[in-house]
C-alpha positions in Angstrom: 206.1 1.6 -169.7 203.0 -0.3 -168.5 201.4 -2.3 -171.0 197.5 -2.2 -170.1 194.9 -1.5 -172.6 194.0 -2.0 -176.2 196.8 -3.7 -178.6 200.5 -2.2 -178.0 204.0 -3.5 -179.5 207.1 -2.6 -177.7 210.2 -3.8 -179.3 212.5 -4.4 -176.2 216.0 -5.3 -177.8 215.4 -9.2 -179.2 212.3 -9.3 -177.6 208.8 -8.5 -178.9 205.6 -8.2 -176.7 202.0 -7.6 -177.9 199.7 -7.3 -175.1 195.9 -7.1 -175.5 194.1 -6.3 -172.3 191.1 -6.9 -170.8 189.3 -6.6 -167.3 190.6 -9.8 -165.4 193.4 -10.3 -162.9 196.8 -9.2 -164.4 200.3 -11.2 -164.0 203.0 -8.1 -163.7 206.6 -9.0 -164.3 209.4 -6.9 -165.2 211.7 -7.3 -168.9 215.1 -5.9 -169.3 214.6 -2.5 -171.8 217.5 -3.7 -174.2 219.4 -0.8 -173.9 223.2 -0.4 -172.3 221.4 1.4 -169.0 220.3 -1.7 -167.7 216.8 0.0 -166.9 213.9 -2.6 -166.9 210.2 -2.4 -168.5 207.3 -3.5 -166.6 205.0 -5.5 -168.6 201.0 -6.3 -167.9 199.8 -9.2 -169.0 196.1 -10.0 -168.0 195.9 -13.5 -167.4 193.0 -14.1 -170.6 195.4 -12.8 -172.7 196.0 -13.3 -177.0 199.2 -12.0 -178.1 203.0 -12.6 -178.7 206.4 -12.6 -176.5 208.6 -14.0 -178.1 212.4 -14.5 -176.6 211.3 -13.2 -173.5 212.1 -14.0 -170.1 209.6 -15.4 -167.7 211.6 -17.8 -165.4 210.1 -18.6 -162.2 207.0 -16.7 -163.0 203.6 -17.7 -161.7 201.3 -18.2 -164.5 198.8 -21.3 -163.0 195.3 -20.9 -164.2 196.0 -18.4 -166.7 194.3 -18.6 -170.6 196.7 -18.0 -173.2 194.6 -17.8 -176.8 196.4 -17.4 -179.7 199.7 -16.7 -178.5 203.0 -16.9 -179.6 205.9 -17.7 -177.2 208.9 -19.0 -179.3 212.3 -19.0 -178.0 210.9 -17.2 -174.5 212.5 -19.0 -171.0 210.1 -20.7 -168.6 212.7 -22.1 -166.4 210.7 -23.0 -163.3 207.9 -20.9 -164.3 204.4 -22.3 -162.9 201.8 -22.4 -165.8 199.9 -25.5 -163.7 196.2 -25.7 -164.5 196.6 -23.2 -167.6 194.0 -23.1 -170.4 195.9 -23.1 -173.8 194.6 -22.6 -177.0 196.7 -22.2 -180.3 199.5 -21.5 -178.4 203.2 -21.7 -179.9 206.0 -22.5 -177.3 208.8 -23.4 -180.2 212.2 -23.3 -179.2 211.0 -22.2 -175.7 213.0 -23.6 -172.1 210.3 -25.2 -170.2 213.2 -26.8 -168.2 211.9 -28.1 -164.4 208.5 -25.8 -165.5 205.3 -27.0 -164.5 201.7 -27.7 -166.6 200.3 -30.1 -164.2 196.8 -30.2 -164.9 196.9 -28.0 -168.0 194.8 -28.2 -170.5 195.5 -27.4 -174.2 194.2 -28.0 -177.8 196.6 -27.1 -180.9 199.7 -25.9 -178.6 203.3 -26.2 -180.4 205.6 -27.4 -178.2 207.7 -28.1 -181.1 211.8 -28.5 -180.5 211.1 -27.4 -176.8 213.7 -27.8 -173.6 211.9 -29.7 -171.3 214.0 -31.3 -168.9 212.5 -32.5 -165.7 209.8 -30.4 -167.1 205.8 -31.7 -165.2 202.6 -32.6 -167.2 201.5 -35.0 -164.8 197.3 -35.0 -165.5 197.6 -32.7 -168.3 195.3 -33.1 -171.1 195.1 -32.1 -174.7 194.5 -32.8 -178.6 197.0 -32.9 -181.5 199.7 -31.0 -179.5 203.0 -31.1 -181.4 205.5 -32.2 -179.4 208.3 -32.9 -182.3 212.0 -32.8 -181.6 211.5 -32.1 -178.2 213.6 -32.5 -175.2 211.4 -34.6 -172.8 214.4 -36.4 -170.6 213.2 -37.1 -167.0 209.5 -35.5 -167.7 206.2 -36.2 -165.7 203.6 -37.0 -167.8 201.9 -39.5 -165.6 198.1 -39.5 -165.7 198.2 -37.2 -169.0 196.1 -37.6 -171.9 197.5 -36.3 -175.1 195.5 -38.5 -177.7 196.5 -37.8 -180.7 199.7 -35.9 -180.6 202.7 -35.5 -182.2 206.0 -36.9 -180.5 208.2 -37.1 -183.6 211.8 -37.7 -182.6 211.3 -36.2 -179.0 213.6 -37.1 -176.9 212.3 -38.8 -173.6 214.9 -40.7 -171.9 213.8 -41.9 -168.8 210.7 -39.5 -168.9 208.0 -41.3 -166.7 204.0 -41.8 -168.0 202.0 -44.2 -165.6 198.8 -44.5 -167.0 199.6 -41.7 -169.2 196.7 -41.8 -172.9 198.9 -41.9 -175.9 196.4 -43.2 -178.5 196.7 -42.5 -181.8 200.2 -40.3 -181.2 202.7 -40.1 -183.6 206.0 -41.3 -181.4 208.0 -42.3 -184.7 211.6 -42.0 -184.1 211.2 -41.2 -180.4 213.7 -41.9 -178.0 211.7 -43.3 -174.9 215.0 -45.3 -173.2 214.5 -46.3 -169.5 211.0 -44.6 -169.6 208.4 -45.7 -166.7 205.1 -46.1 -168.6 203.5 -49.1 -166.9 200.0 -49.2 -168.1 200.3 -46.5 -170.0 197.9 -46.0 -173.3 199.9 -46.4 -177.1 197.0 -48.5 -178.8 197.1 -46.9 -182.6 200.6 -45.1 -182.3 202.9 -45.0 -184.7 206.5 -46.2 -183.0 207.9 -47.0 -186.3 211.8 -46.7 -185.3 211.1 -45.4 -181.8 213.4 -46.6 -178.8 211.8 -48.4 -175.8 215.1 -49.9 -174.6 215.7 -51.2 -171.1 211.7 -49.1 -170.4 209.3 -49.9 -167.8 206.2 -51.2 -169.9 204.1 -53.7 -167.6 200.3 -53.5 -168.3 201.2 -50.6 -171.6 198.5 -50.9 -173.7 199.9 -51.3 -177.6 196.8 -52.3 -179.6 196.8 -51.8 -183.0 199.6 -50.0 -182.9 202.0 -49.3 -185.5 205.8 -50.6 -184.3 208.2 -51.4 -187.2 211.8 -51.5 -186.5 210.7 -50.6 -182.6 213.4 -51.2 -180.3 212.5 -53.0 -176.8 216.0 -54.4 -176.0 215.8 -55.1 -172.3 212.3 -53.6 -171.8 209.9 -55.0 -169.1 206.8 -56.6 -171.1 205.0 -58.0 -168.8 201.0 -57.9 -169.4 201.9 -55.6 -172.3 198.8 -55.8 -175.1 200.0 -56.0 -178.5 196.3 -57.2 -180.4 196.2 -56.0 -183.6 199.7 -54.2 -183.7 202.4 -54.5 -186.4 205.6 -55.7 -185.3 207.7 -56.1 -188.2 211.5 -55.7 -187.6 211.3 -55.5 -184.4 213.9 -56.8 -181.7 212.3 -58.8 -178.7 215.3 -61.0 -178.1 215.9 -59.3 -174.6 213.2 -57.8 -173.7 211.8 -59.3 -170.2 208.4 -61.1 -169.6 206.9 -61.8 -173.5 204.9 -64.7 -173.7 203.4 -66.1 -176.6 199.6 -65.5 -175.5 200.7 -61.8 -175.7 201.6 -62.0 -179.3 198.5 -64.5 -180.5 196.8 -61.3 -182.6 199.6 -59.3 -183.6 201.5 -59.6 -186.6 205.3 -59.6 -187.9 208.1 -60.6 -190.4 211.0 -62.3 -190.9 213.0 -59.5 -189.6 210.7 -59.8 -186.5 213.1 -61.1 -183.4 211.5 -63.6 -180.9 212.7 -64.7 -177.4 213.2 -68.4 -177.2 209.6 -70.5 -177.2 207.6 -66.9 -178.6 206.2 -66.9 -181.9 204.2 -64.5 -184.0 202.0 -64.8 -187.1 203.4 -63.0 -190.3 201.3 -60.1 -191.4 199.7 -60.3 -194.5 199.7 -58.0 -198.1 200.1 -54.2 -196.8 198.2 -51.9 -198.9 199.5 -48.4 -198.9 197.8 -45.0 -200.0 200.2 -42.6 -201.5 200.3 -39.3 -200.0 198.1 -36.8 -201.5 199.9 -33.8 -203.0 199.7 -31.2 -200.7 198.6 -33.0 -197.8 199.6 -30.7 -194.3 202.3 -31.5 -192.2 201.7 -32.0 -187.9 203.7 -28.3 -187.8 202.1 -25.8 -185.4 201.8 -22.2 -187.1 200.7 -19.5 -184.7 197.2 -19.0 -185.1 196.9 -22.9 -187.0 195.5 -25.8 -184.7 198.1 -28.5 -186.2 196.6 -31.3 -188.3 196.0 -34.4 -186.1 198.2 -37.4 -186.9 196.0 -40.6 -188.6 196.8 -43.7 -186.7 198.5 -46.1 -188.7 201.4 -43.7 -190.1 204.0 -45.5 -191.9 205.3 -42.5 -192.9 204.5 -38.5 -193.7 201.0 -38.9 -196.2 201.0 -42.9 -196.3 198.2 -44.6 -194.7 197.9 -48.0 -193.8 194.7 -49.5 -195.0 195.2 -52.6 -194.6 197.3 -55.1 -192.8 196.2 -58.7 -191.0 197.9 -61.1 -189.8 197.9 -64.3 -192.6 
């Protein structure tokens, strides 16, 4: 069955695929049928295409420059699939395998790559808004260059992932696990790091202004010409972390739990005034057709919001 015009659902064993056509080039691939013959299905998608395959298997496929609107890909396998330069648009990847996949150069606004496997995975230059990157596996990714202001990392895992000059702003990295990344000059002014792990991380020139970083973790981490103005470093551990100076901590703020290396010192911050969360405020979840809410900068935690906090 060829899947070409108007709006068709074929139900192929655990997989689902809606297809809505149109009059651009097509990507053809085939899908195994489900059924005990081993016969396959060949499936049509055009490449501005707005519909769902879910648990479906695209591995190695070809997909750069395509426009995905409004799709949904959960739990589908882009193992090595190409989707470089793609255009995506309220797209849902949860659950999917993006492992050693590419979206260099993509570009996407209100994507969920929520809980994704992403290992060794490339988003070097990509460039989006509010994508949800929570609980993902990020190990040994390329984001270098990219510019996700405004997204959500929320306990990703990114162990030795590499972002050189790579726009964070305003992301929500809280509970991250960024261990041994290589991020030198690399954007975080008005993240929220609360909790987050920069152990033994490359972090020379990072930018951390105003930046929310209680209970970070920077044990062995490479400071040097790191900018913390304006950030909030209560709790956090310094003691080993390489090249700190004083100068580099003049504007920021921190507490008693806030561990110095020898001859560093910090100012205590002053009277923190919290808002509580509004009743029904949305979470940073991606439903398909949604764009997810964009994370506020200053995030203690899930509808509290910093308003005020400077150093005595």
């Amino acid at each position: 069955m060829i899947i070409r015009k108007l709006v068709q659902l074929c139900v192929l064993g655990p997989m689902a695929v809606t297809a809505s056509a149109t009059a651009h080039a097509q990507i053809t691939f085939r899908v195994p049928d489900g059924q005990a013959n081993g016969d396959s299905v060949v499936v049509v998608l055009d490449k501005r295409y707005s519909g769902s395959c879910t648990k479906c298997d695209f591995r190695g496929r070809r997909f750069s420059g395509v426009h995905f609107v409004r799709s949904d890909f959960s739990d589908s396998d882009f193992t090595g699939a190409d989707l470089s330069f793609a255009q995506l648009a309220r797209v849902v990847f949860t659950g999917a395998d993006l492992t050693r996949a590419s979206l260099a150069g993509a570009r996407f606004s209100g994507v969920s790559f929520r809980g994704v496997k992403a290992h060794g995975a490339t988003f070097a230059g990509a460039s989006g808004t509010s994508a949800d990157f929570a609980g993902a596996d990020l190990s040994v990714t390329n984001f270098n260059g990219a510019n996700l202001v405004g997204s959500n990392f929320t306990g990703a895992v990114m162990i030795r992932f590499s972002g050189l000059k790579a726009d964070f702003s305003g992301a929500v990295l809280a509970g991250a696990n960024l261990g041994e990344a290589v991020a030198a000059e690399a954007n975080f002014s008005r993240t929220n790091l609360t909790a987050a792990n920069l152990g033994g991380a490359d972090l020379r020139g990072a930018v951390f202004a105003e930046a929310v970083l209680t209970g970070t973790r920077f044990a062995r981490a490479d400071l040097r010409e790191a900018d913390f103005e304006g950030a909030i470093l209560t709790g956090v551990d310094f003691r080993t972390a390489q090249g700190l100076t004083r100068a580099q901590l003049a504007k920021a703020c921190g507490d008693a739990a806030t561990r110095l290396p020898n001859g560093v010192e910090i100012r205590e911050c002053g009277r923190v005034n919290v808002r509580p969360p509004v009743r029904g405020t949305p979470d940073t979840a991606v439903r398909p057709g949604l764009a997810p809410q964009r994370p506020v900068p200053g995030t203690i935690s899930p509808g509290q919001v910093v308003t005020a906090l400077q150093p005595k």
